[in-house]
DRENDO-1510 file (C-alpha; in Angstrom, 1 decimal, always signed):
<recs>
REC; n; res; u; v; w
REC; 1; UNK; +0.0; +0.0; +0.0 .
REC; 2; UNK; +1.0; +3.4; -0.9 .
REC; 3; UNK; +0.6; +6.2; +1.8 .
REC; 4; UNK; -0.3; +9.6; +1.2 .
REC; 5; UNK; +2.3; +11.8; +1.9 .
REC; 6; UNK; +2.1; +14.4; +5.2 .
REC; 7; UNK; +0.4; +17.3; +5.2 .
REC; 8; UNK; +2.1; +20.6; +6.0 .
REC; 9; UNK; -0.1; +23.3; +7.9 .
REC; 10; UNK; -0.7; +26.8; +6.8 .
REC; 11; UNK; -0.3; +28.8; +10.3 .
REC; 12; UNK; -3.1; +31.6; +9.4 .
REC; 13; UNK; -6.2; +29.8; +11.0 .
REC; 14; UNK; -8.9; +31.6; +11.8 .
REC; 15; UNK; -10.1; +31.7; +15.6 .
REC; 16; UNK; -12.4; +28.9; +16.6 .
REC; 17; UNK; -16.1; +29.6; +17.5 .
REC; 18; UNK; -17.1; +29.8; +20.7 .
REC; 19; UNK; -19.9; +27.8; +20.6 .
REC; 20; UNK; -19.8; +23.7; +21.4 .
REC; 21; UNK; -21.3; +21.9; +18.3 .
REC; 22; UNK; -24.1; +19.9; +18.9 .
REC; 23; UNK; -24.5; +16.2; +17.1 .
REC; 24; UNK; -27.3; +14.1; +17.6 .
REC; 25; UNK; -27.2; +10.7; +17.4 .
REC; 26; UNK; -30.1; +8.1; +17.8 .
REC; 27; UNK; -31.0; +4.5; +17.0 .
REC; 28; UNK; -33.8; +3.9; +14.7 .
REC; 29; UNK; -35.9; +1.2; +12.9 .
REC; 30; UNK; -37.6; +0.5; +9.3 .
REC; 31; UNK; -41.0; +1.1; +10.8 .
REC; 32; UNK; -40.3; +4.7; +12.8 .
REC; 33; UNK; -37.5; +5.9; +10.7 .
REC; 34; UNK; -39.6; +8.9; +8.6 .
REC; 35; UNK; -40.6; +9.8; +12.6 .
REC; 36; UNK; -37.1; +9.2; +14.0 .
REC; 37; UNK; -35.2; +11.3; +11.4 .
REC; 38; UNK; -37.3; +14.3; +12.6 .
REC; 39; UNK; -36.6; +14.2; +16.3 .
REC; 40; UNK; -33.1; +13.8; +15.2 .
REC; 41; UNK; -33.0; +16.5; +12.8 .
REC; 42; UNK; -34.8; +18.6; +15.6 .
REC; 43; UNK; -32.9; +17.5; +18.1 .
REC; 44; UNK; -29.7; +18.8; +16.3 .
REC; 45; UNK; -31.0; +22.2; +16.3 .
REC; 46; UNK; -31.4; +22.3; +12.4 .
REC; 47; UNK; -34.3; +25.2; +12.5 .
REC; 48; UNK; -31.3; +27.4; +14.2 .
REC; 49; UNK; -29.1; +27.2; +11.5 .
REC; 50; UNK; -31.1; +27.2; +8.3 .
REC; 51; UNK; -32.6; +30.3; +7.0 .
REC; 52; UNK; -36.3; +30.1; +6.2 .
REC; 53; UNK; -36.1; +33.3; +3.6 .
REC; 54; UNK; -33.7; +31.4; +1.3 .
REC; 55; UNK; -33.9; +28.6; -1.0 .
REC; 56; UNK; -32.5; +25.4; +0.5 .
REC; 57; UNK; -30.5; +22.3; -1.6 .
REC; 58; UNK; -30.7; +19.2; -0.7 .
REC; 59; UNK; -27.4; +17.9; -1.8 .
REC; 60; UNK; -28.6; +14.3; -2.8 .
REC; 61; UNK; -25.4; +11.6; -2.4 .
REC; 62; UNK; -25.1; +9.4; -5.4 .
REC; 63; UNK; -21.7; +7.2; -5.8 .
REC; 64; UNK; -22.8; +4.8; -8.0 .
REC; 65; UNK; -25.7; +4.0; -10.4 .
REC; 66; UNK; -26.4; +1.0; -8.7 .
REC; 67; UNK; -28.7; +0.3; -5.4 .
REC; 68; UNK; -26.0; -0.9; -3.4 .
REC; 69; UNK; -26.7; -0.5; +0.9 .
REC; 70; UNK; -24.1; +2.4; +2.4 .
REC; 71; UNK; -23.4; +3.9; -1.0 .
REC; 72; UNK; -26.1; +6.3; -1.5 .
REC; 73; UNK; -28.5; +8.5; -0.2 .
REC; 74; UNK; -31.3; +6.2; +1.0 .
REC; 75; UNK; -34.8; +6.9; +0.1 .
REC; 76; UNK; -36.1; +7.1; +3.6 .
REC; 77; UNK; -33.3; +9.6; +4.3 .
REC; 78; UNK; -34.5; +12.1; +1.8 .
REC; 79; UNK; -38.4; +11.1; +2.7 .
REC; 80; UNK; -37.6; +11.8; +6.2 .
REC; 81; UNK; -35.7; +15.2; +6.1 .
REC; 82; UNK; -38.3; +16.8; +3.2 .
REC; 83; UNK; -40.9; +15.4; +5.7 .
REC; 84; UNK; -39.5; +16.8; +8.5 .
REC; 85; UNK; -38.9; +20.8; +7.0 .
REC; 86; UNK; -42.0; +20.6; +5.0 .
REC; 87; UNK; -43.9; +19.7; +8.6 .
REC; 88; UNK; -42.2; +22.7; +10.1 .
REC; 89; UNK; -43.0; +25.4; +7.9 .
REC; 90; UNK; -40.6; +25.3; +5.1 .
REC; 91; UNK; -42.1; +26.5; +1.7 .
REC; 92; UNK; -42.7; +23.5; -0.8 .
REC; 93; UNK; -41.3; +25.9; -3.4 .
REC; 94; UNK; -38.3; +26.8; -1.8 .
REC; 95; UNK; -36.8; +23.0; -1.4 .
REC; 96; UNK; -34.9; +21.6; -4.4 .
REC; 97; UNK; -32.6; +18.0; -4.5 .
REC; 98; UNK; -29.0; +19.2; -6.1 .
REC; 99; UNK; -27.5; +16.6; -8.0 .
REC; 100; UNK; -23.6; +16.5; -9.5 .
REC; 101; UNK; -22.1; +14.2; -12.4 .
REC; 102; UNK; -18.9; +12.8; -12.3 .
REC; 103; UNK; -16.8; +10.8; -15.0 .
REC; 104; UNK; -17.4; +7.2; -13.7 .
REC; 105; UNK; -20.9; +7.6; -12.6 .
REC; 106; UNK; -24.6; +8.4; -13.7 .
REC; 107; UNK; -26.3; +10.4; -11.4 .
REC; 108; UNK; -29.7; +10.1; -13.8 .
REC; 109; UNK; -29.3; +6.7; -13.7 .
REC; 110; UNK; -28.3; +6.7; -9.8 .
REC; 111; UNK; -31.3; +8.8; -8.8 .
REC; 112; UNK; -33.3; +6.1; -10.7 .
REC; 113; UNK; -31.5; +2.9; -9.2 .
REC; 114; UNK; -31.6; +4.5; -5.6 .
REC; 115; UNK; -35.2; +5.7; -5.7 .
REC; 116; UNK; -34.9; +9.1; -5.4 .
REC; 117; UNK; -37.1; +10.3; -7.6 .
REC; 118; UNK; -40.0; +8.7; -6.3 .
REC; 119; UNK; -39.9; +10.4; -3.0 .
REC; 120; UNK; -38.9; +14.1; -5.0 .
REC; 121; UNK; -42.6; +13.4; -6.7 .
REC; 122; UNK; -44.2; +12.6; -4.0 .
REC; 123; UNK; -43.4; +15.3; -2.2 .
REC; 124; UNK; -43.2; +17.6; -5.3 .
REC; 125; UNK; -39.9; +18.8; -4.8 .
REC; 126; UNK; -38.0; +20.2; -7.4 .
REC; 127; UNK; -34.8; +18.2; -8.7 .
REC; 128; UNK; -31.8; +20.0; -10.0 .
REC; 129; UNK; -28.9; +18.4; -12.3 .
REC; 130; UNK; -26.3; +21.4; -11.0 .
REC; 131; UNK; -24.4; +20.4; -14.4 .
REC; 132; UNK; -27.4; +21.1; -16.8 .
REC; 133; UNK; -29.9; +23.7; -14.9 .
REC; 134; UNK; -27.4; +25.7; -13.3 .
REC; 135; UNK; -25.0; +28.4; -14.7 .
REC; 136; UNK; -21.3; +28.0; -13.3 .
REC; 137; UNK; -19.6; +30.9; -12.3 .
REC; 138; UNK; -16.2; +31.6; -11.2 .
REC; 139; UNK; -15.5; +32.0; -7.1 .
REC; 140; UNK; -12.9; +33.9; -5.7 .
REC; 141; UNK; -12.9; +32.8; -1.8 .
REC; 142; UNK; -12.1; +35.0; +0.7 .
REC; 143; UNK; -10.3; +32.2; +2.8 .
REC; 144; UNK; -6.5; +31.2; +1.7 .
REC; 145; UNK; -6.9; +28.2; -0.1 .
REC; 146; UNK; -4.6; +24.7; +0.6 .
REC; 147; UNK; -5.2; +23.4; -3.1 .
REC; 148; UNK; -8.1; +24.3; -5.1 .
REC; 149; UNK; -6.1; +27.6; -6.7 .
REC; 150; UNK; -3.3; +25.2; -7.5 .
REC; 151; UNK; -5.4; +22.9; -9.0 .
REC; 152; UNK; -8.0; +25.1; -11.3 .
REC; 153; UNK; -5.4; +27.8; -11.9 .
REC; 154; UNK; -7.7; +29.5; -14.1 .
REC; 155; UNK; -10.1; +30.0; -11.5 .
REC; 156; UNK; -12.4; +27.7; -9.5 .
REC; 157; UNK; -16.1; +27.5; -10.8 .
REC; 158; UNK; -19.0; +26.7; -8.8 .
REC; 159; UNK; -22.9; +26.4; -9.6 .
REC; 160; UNK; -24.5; +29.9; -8.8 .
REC; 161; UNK; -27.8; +28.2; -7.7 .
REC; 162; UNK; -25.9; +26.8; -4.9 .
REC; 163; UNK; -24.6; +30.6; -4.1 .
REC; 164; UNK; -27.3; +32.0; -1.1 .
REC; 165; UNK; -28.8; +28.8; -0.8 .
REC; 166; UNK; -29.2; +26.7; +2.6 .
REC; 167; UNK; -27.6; +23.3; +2.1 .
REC; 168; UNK; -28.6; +20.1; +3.7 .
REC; 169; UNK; -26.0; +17.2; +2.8 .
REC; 170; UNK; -27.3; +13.5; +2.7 .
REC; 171; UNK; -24.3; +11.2; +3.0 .
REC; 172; UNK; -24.0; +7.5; +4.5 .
REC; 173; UNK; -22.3; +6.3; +7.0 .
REC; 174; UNK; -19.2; +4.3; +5.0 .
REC; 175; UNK; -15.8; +4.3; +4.3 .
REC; 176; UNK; -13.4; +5.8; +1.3 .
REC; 177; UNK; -9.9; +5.0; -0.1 .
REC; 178; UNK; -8.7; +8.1; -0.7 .
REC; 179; UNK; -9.7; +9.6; +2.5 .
REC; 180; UNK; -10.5; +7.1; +5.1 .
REC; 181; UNK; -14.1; +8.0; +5.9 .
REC; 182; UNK; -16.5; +10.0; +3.5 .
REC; 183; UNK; -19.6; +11.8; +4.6 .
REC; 184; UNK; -20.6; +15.8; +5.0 .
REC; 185; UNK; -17.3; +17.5; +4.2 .
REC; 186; UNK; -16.9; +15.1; +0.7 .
REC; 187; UNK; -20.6; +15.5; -0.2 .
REC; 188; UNK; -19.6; +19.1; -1.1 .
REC; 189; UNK; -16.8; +17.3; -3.6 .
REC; 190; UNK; -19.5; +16.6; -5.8 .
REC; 191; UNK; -21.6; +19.7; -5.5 .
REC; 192; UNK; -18.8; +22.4; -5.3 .
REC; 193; UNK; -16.8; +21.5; -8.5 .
REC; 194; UNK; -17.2; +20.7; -11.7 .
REC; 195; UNK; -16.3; +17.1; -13.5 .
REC; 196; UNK; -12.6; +18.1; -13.5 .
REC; 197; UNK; -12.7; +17.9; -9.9 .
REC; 198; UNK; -10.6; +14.3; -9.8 .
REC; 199; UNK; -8.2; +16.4; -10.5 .
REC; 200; UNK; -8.3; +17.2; -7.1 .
REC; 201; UNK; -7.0; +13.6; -5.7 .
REC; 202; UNK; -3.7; +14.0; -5.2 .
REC; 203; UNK; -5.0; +16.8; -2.8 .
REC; 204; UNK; -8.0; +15.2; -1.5 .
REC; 205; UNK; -7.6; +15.9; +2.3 .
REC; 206; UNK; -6.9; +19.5; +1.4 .
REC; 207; UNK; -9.3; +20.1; -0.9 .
REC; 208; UNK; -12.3; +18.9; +1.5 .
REC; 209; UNK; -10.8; +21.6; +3.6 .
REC; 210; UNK; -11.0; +24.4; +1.1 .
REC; 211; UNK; -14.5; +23.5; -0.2 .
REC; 212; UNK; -15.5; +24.1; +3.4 .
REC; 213; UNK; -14.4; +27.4; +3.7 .
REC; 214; UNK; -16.1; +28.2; +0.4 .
REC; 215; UNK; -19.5; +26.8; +1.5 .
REC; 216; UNK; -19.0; +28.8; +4.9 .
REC; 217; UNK; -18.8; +32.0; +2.9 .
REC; 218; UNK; -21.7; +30.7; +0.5 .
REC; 219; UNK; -24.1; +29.0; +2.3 .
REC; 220; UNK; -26.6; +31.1; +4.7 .
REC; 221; UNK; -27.2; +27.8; +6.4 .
REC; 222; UNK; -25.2; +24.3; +6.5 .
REC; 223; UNK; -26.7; +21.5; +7.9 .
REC; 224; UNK; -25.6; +17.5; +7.5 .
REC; 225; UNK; -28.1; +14.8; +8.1 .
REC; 226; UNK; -26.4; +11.6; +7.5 .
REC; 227; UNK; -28.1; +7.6; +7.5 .
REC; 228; UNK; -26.1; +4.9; +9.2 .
REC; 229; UNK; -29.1; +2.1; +8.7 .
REC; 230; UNK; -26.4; +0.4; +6.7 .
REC; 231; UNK; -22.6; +1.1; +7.1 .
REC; 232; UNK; -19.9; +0.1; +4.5 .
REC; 233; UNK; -16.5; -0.7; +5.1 .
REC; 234; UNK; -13.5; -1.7; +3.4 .
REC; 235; UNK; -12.4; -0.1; +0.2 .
REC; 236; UNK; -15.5; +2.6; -0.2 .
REC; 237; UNK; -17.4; +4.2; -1.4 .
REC; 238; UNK; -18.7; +1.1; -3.8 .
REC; 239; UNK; -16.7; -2.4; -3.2 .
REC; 240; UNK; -18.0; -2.6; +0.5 .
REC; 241; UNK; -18.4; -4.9; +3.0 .
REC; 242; UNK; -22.3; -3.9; +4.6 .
REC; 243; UNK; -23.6; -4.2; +8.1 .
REC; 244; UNK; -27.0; -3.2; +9.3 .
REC; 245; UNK; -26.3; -0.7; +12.3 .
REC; 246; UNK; -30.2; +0.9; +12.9 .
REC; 247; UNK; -28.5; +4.3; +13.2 .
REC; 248; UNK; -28.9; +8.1; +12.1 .
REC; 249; UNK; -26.7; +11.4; +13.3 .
REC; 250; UNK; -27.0; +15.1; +12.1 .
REC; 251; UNK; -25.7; +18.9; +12.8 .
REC; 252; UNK; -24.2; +21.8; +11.6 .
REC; 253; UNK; -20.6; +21.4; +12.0 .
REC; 254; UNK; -19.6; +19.4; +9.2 .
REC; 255; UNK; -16.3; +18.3; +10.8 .
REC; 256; UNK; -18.0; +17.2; +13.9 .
REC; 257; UNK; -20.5; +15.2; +12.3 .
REC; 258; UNK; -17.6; +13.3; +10.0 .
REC; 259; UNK; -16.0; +13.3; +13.4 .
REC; 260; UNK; -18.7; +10.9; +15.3 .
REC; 261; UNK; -19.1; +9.3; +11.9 .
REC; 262; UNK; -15.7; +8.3; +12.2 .
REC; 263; UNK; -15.4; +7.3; +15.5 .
REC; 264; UNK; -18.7; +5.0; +15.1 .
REC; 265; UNK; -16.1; +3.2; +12.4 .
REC; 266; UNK; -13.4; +3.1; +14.7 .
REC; 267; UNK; -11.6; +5.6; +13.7 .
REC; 268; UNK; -9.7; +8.6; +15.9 .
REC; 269; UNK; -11.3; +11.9; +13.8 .
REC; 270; UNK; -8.1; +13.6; +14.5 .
REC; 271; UNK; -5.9; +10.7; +12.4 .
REC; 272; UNK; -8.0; +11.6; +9.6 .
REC; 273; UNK; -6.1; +14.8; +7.5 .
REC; 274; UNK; -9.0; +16.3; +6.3 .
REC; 275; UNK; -10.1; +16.0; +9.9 .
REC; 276; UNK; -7.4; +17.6; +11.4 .
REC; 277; UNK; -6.6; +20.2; +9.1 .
REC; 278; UNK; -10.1; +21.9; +9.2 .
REC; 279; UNK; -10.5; +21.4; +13.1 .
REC; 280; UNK; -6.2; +23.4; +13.1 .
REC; 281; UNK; -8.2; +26.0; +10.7 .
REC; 282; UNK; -11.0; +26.5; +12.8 .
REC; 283; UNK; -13.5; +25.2; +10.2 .
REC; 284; UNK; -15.0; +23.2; +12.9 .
REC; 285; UNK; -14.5; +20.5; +15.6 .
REC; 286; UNK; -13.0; +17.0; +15.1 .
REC; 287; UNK; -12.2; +17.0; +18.8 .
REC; 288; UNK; -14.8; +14.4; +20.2 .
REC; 289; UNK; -14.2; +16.0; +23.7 .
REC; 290; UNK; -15.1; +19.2; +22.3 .
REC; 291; UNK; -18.6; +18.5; +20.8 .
REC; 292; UNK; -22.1; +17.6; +22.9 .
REC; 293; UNK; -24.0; +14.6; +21.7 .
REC; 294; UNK; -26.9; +13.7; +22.3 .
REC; 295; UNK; -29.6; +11.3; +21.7 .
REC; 296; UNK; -27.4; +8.2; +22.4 .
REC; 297; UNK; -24.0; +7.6; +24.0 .
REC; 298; UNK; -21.3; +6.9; +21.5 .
REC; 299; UNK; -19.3; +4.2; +23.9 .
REC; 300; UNK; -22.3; +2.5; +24.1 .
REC; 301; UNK; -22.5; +2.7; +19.7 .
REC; 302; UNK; -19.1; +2.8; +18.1 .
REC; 303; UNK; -18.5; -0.6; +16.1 .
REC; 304; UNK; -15.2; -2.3; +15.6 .
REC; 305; UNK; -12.7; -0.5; +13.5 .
REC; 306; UNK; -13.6; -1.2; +10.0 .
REC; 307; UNK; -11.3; -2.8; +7.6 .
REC; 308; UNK; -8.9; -0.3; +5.5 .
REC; 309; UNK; -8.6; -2.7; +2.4 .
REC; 310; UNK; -8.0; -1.8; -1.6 .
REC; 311; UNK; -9.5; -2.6; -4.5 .
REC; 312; UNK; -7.2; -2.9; -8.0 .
REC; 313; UNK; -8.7; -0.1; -9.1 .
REC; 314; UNK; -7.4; +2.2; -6.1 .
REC; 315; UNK; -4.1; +0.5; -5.7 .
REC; 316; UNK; -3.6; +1.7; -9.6 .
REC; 317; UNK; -4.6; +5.1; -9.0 .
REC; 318; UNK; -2.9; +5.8; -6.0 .
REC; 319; UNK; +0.1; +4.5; -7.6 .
REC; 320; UNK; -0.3; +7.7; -9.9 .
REC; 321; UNK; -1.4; +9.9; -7.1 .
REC; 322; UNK; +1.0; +9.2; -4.6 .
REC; 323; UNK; +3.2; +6.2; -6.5 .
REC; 324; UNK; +6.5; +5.9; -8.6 .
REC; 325; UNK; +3.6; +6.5; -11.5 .
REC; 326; UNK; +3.8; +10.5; -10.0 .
REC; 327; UNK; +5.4; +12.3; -12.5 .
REC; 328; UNK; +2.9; +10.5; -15.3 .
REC; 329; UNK; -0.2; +11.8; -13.6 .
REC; 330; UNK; -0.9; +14.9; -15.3 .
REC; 331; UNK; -0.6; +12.8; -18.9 .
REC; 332; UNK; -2.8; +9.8; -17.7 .
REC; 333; UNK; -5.6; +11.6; -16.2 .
REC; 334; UNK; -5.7; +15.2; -17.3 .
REC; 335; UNK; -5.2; +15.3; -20.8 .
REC; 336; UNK; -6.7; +13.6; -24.0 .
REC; 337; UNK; -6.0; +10.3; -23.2 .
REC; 338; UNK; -7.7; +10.2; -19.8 .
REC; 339; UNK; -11.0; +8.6; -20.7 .
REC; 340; UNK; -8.7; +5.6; -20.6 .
REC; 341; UNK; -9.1; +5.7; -16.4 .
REC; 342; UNK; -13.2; +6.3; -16.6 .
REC; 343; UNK; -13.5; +3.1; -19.1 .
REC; 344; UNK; -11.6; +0.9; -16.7 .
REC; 345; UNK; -13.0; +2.1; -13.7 .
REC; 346; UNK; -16.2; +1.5; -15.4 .
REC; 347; UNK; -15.3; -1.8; -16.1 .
REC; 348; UNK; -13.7; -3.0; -12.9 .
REC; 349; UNK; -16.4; -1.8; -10.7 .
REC; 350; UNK; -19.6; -2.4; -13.0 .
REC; 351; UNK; -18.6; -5.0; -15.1 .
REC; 352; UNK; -16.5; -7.5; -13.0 .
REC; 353; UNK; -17.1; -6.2; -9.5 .
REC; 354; UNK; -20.5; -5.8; -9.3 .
REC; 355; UNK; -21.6; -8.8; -11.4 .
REC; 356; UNK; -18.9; -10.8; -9.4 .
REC; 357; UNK; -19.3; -9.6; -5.4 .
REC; 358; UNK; -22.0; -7.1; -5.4 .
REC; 359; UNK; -25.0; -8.4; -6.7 .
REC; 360; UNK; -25.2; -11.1; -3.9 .
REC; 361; UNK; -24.3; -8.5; -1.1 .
REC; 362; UNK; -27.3; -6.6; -2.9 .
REC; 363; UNK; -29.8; -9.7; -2.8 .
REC; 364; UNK; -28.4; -10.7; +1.3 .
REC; 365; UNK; -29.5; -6.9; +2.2 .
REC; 366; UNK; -32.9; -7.0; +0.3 .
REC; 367; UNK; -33.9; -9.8; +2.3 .
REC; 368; UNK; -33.5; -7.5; +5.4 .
REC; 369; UNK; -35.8; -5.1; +7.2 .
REC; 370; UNK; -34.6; -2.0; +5.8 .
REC; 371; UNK; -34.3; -4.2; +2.2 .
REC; 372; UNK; -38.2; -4.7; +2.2 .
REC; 373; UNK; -38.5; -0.9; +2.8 .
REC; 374; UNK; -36.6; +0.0; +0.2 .
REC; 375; UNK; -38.8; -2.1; -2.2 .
REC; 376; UNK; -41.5; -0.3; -1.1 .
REC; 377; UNK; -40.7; +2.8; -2.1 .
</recs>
């Protein structure tokens, strides 16, 4: 295994806030989980921190086109959180699901797959391709930036229908090769940046920092509300081992949030870089002693440490990231001959592994509680 080289710290960091985040954590079940995710979104304080006189985006999670349990946003997820806003006063109209595209995977396809849509119609919510119905713009941040100005020298583009909105991120509880854990602080990866943005991993950890400092200066409210029904570990955020765990957390500070994500998965938060470097930059808290959660006590929840483990696929591409393969990685992946890497990714993971490994873990889980309810929808 190749491991990412160290970090070095800017020392401008802006002063902490005063204020102990708040995380709520509670245990729930297929038959009161539209009910639980309320008290838990409630109990997080998320009426505090979103505006009600602004639209709000509900940044939708979708890693692969396939149903697979961890991966994605799960239907009840976004059932339960439009539920719960729409219950406490939040205009119909002013609610829309943001979705990104990336290179290896479909998110029309993925919203399909992962029954999304169903729930949008339902509740007639608006749904937003942030690639196709939005106009992208070009962001100068305020905040110093770790990576993103190295990367996009030309200037970083976001969507401006993002720009004054409230944002509610969706992510599961699971695991990531590149960056340990993924959940609220990566969600952004998708809905911050354009399809170039893999050519942001070789500067992952930083670049999860830097998006956070750009949705802090764009975002009137931020707000993560993340399902742990399933968890994946192992090489994530597709080739996963899957465990049922009946739980759900949410709050405002993404890094605390990611934070007890990470500790549920066995991991110390401050091990994490991404972690670490926005809690040193005051972007939030990853020090567990530092944040108040509630609902349920963590010693009593946290699992085994989950499994760090490769796939081919990431063992080849850190090899360029990180690997003797450095010096090749702008001619491999950012120039004319890159769709090389999305055509075998495609067929590693949806071809062979899927067909191979996944399908069964996929027909194991249906026959589950929380399997049945996703049929349902």
């Amino acid at each position: 295994m190749i491991d990412r080289p160290a970090i070095s710290l800017t020392t401008e960091s802006p002063p902490r806030p005063p204020a102990r985040p708040r995380v709520a954590l509670l245990r729930t079940a297929p038959e009161t989980v539209l009910d639980d995710y309320g008290k838990l979104m409630r109990s997080a304080g998320y009426a505090e921190t979103l505006k009600r006189d602004v639209p709000t985006a509900l940044k939708v999670n979708v890693s692969w086109q396939h149903w697979y349990p961890a991966c994605s946003t799960a239907p009840w997820q976004l059932d339960g959180v439009i539920r719960t806003l729409l219950e406490d006063g939040f205009e119909r109209d002013s609610l829309y699901a943001a979705h990104n595209r990336t290179v290896v995977v479909s998110a029309r396809r993925g919203e399909v797959a992962n029954k999304h849509l169903p729930v949008l119609k339902r509740h007639g919510i608006e749904n937003v391709h942030l690639y196709e119905d939005s106009e992208w713009v070009q962001f100068v941040p305020k905040t110093k930036m770790l990576a993103l100005d190295g990367v996009f020298p030309e200037g970083i583009r976001i969507p401006k229908r993002l720009m004054g909105s409230n944002v509610i991120h969706l992510p599961t509880v699971k695991t990531h090769v590149f960056t340990t854990i993924t959940g609220a602080m990566k969600n952004a990866f998708g809905g911050l940046l354009f399809e170039k943005r893999h050519f942001c991993h070789a500067v992952i950890h930083e670049t999860l920092v830097d998006l956070l400092a750009i949705q802090q200066e764009i975002h009137p409210g931020i707000f993560a509300v993340v399902d742990g029904t399933f968890s994946g570990s192992g090489p994530g955020p597709r080739c996963m081992e899957v465990a049922e765990r009946n739980v759900i957390l949410a709050g405002s500070d993404q890094v605390a949030v990611d934070a007890v994500s990470a500790r549920l998965m066995g991991f110390d938060p401050l091990e994490i870089p991404f972690l670490r470097l926005a809690h040193e930059r005051g972007l939030g808290t990853a020090d567990l002693s530092e944040v108040d959660i509630v609902g349920e006590d963590i010693e009593r929840v946290e699992w085994e440490a989950q499994k760090r483990r490769e796939t081919f696929a990431s063992r080849g591409q850190k090899l360029i990231y990180w690997g003797p393969l450095k010096r090749l990685e702008r001619l491999l992946l950012q120039t004319w001959i890159a769709p090389w890497s999305y055509m075998a990714s495609r067929a590693y993971h949806d071809v062979y592994w899927y067909n191979v490994v996944g399908r069964r873990r996929v027909g194991k889980a249906l026959k589950t509680e929380w399997g049945r309810l996703f049929q349902r929808y």
